[in-house]
MDAnalysis code that builds the backbone (N, CA, C; Angstrom):
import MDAnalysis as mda
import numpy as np

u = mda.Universe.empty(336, n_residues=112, atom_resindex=np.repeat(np.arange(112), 3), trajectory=True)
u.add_TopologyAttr("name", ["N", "CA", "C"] * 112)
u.add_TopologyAttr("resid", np.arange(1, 113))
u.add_TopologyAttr("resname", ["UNK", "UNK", "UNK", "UNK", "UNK", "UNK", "UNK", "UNK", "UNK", "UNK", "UNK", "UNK", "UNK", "UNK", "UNK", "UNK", "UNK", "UNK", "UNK", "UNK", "UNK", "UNK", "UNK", "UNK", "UNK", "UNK", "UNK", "UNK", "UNK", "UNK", "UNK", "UNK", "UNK", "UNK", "UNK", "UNK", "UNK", "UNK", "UNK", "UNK", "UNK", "UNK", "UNK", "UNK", "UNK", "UNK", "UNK", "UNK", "UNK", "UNK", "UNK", "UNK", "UNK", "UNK", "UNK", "UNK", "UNK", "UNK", "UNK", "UNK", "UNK", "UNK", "UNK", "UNK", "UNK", "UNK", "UNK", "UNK", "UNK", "UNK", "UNK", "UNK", "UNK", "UNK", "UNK", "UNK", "UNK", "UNK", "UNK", "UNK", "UNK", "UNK", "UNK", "UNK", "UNK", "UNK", "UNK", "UNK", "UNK", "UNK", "UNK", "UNK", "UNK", "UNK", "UNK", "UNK", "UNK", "UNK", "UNK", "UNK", "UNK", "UNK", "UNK", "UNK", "UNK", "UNK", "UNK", "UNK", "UNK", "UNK", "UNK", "UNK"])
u.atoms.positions = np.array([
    [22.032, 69.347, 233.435],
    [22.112, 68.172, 234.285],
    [23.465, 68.138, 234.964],
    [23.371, 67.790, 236.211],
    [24.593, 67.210, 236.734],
    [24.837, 65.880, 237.548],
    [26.033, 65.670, 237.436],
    [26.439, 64.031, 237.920],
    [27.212, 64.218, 239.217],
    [26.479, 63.361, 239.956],
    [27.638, 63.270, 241.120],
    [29.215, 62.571, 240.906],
    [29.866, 63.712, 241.677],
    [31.615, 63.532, 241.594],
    [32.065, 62.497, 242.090],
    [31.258, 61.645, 243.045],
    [32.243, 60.616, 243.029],
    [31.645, 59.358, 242.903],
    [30.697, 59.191, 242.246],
    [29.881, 57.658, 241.386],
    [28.995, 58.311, 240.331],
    [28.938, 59.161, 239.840],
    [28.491, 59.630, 238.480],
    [26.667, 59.828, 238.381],
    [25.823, 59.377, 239.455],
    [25.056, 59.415, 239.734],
    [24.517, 60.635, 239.135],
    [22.865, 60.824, 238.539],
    [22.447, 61.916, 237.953],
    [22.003, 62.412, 239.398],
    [22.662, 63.962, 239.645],
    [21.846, 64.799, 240.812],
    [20.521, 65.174, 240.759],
    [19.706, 65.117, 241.819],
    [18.383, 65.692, 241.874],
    [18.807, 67.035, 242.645],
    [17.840, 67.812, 242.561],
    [17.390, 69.177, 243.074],
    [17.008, 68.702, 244.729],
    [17.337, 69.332, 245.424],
    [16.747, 69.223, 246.605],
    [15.567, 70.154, 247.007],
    [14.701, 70.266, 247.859],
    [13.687, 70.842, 248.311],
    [13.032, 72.513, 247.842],
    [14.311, 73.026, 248.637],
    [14.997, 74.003, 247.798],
    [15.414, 74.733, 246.841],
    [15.631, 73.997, 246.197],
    [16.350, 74.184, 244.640],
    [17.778, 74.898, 244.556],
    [18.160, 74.857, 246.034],
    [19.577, 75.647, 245.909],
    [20.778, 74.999, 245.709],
    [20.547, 73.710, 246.183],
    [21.308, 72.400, 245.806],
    [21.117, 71.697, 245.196],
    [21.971, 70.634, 244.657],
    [21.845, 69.430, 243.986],
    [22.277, 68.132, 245.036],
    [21.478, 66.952, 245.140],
    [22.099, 66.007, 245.936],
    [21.793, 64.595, 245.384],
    [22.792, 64.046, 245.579],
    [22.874, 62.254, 244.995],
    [21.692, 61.700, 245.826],
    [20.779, 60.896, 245.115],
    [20.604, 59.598, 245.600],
    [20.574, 58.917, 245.967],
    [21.917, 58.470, 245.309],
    [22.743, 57.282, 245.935],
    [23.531, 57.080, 247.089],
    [24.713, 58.310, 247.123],
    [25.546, 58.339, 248.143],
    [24.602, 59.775, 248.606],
    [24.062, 60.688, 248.828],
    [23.862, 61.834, 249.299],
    [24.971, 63.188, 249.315],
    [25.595, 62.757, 248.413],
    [26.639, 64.009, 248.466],
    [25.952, 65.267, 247.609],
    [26.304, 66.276, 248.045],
    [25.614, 67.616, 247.767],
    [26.398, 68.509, 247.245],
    [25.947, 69.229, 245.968],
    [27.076, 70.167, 245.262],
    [25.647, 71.657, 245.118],
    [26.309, 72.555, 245.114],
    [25.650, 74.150, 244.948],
    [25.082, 73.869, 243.628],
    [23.564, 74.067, 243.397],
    [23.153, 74.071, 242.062],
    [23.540, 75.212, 241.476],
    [23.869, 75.405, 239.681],
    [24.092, 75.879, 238.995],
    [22.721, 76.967, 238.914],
    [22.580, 78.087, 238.004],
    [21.696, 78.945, 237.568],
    [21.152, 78.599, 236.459],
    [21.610, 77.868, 235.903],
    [21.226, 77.489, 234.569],
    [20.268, 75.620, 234.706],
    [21.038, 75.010, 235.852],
    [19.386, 73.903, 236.450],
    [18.204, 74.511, 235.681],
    [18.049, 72.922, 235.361],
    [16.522, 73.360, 235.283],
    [15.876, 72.821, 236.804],
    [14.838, 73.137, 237.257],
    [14.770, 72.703, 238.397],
    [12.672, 71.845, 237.981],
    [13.211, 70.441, 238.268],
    [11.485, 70.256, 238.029],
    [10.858, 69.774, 239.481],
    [9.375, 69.860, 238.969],
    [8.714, 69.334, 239.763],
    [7.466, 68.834, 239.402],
    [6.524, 68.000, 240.104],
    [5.542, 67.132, 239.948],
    [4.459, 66.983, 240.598],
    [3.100, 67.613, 240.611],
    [2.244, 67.775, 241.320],
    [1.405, 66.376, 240.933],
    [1.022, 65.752, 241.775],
    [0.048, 64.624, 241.841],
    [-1.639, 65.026, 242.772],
    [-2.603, 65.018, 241.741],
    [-3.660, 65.348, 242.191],
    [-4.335, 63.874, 241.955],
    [-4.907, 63.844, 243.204],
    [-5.865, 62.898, 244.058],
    [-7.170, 63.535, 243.875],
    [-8.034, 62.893, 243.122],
    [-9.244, 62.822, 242.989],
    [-10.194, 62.255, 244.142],
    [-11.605, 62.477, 244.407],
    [-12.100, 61.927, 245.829],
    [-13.796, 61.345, 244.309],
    [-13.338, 59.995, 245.169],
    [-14.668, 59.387, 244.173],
    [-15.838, 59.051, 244.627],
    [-16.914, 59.814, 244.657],
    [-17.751, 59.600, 245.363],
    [-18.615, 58.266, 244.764],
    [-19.053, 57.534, 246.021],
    [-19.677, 56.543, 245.967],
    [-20.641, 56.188, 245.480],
    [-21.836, 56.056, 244.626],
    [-23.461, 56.304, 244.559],
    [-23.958, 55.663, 245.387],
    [-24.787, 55.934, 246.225],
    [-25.776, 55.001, 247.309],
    [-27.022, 54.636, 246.406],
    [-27.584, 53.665, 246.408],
    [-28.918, 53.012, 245.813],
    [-29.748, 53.996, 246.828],
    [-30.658, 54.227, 245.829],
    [-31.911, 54.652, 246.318],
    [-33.023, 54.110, 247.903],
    [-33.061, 54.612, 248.881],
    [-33.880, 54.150, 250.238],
    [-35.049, 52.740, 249.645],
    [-35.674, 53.818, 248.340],
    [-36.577, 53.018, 248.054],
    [-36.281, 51.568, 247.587],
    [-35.214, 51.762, 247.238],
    [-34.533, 50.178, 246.023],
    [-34.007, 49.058, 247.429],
    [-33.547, 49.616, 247.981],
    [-32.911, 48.941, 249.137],
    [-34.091, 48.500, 250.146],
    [-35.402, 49.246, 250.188],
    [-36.116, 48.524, 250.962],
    [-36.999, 47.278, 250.095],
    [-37.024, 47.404, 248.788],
    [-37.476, 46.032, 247.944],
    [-36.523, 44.774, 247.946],
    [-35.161, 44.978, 248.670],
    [-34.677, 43.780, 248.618],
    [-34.483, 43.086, 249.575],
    [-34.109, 41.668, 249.466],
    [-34.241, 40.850, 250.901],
    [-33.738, 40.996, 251.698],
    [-34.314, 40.821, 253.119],
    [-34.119, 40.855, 254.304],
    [-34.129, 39.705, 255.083],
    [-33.156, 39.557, 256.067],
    [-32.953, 38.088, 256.585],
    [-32.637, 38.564, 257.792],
    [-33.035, 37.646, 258.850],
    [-32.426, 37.982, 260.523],
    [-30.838, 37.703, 260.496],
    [-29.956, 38.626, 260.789],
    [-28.787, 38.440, 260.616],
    [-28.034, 39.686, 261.618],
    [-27.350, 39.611, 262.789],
    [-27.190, 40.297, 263.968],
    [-26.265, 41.066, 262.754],
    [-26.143, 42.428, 262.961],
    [-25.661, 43.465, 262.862],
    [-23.879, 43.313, 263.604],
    [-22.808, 43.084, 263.593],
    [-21.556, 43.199, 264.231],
    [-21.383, 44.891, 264.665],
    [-22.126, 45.691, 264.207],
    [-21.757, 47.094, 264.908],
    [-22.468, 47.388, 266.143],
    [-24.216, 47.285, 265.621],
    [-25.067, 47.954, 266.722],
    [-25.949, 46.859, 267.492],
    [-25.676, 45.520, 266.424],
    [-26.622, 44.451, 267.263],
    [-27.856, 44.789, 266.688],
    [-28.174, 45.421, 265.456],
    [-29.840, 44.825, 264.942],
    [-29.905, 43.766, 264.325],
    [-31.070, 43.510, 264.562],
    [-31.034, 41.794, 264.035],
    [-32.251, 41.691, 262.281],
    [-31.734, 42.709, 261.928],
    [-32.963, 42.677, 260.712],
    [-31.430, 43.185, 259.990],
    [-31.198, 42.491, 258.261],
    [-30.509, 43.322, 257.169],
    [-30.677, 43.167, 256.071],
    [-30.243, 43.660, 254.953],
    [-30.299, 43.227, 253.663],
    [-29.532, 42.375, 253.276],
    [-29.988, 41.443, 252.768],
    [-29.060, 40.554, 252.101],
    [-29.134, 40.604, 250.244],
    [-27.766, 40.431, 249.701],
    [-27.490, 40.064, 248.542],
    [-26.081, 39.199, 248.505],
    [-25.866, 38.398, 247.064],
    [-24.629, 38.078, 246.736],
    [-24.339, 38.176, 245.890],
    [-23.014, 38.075, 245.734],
    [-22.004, 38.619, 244.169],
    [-20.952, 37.400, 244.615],
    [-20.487, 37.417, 243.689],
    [-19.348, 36.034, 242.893],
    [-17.764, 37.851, 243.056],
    [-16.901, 37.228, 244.108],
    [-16.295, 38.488, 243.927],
    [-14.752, 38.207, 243.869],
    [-14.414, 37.065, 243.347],
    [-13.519, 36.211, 242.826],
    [-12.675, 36.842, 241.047],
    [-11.959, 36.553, 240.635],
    [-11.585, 36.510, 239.230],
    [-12.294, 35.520, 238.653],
    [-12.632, 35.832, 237.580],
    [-13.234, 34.916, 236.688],
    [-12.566, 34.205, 235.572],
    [-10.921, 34.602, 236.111],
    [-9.964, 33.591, 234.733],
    [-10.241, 32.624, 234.659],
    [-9.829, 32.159, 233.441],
    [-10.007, 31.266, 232.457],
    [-8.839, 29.740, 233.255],
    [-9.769, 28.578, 233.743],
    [-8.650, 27.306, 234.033],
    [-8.886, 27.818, 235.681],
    [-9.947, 28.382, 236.213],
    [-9.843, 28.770, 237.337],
    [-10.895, 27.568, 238.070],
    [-10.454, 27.073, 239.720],
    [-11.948, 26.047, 239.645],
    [-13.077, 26.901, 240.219],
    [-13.943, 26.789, 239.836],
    [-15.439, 27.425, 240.562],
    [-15.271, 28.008, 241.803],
    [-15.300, 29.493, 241.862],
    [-15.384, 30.416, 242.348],
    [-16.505, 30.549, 243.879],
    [-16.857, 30.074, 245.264],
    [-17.897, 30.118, 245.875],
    [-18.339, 32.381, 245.654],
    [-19.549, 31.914, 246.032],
    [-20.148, 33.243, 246.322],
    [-20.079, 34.268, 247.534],
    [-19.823, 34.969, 247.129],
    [-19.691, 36.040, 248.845],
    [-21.194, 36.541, 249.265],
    [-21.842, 36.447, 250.478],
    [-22.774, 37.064, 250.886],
    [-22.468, 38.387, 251.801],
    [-23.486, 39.079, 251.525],
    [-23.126, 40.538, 251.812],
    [-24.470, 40.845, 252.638],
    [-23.972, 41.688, 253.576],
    [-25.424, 41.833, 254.391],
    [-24.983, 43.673, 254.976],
    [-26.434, 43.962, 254.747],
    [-26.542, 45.401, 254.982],
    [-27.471, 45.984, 256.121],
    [-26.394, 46.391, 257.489],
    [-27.884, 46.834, 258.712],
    [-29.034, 47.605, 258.252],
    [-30.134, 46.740, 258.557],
    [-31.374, 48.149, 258.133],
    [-31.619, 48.917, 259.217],
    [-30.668, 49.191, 260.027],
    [-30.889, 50.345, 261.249],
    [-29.454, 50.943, 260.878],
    [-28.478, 51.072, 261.194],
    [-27.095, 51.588, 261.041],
    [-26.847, 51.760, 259.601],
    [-26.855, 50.511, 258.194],
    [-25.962, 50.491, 257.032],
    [-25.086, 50.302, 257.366],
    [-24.693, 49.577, 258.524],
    [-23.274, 49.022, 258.467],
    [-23.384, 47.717, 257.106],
    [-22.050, 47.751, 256.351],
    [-21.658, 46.239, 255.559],
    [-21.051, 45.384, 255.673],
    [-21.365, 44.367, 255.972],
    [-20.303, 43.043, 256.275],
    [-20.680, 41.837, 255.032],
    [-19.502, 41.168, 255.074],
    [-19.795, 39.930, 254.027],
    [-19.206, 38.866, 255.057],
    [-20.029, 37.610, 254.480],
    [-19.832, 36.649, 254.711],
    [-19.547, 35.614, 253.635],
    [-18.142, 34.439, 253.966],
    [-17.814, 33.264, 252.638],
    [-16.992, 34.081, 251.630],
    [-16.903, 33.099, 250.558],
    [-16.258, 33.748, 249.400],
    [-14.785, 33.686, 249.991],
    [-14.382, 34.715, 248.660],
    [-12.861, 34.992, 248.314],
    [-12.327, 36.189, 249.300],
])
């Protein structure tokens, strides 16, 4: 490990690894051979969504409700409570959710 010389600051490794540079102030000293030099790979996972089944989605209700993307006037409707449910909280209204049955565009309406 090393400290920067003039506020004591622990040096990081730069890009490189040929230097060491503060933090704080940015002052830069020649890394040693003996650095350890680290690093940290962060992997991002991709989560795929499940879509309900064509069939499941055409058993549920449908209400005239204009589409905001393409302008159909037929969608699915459901609602969910999409609020916290803590404890000392006052009653939560419901969110309505509506699904184009031409596009699948989703929009909600109300709620939190």
């Amino acid at each position: 490990m090393e400290f920067c010389p003039k506020d004591g600051t622990l040096m990081m490794p730069s890009k490189g690894g040929k230097t060491s540079v503060c933090p704080k102030c940015g002052s830069r000293a020649k890394a040693e051979k003996s650095d350890v030099v680290m690093k940290e790979t962060i992997a991002h996972e991709k989560i795929k969504v499940k879509r309900r089944p064509k069939e499941i989605e055409e058993t549920e209700a449908t209400v005239a409700a204009e589409c905001p993307k393409c302008g159909n006037d037929k969608a699915f409707w459901w609602v969910t409570q999409t609020g916290s449910g803590l404890a000392g909280m006052e009653d939560i209204p419901d969110t309505e959710f509506f699904r184009c049955a031409k596009c699948r565009y989703t929009w909600r309406k109300g709620g939190v």
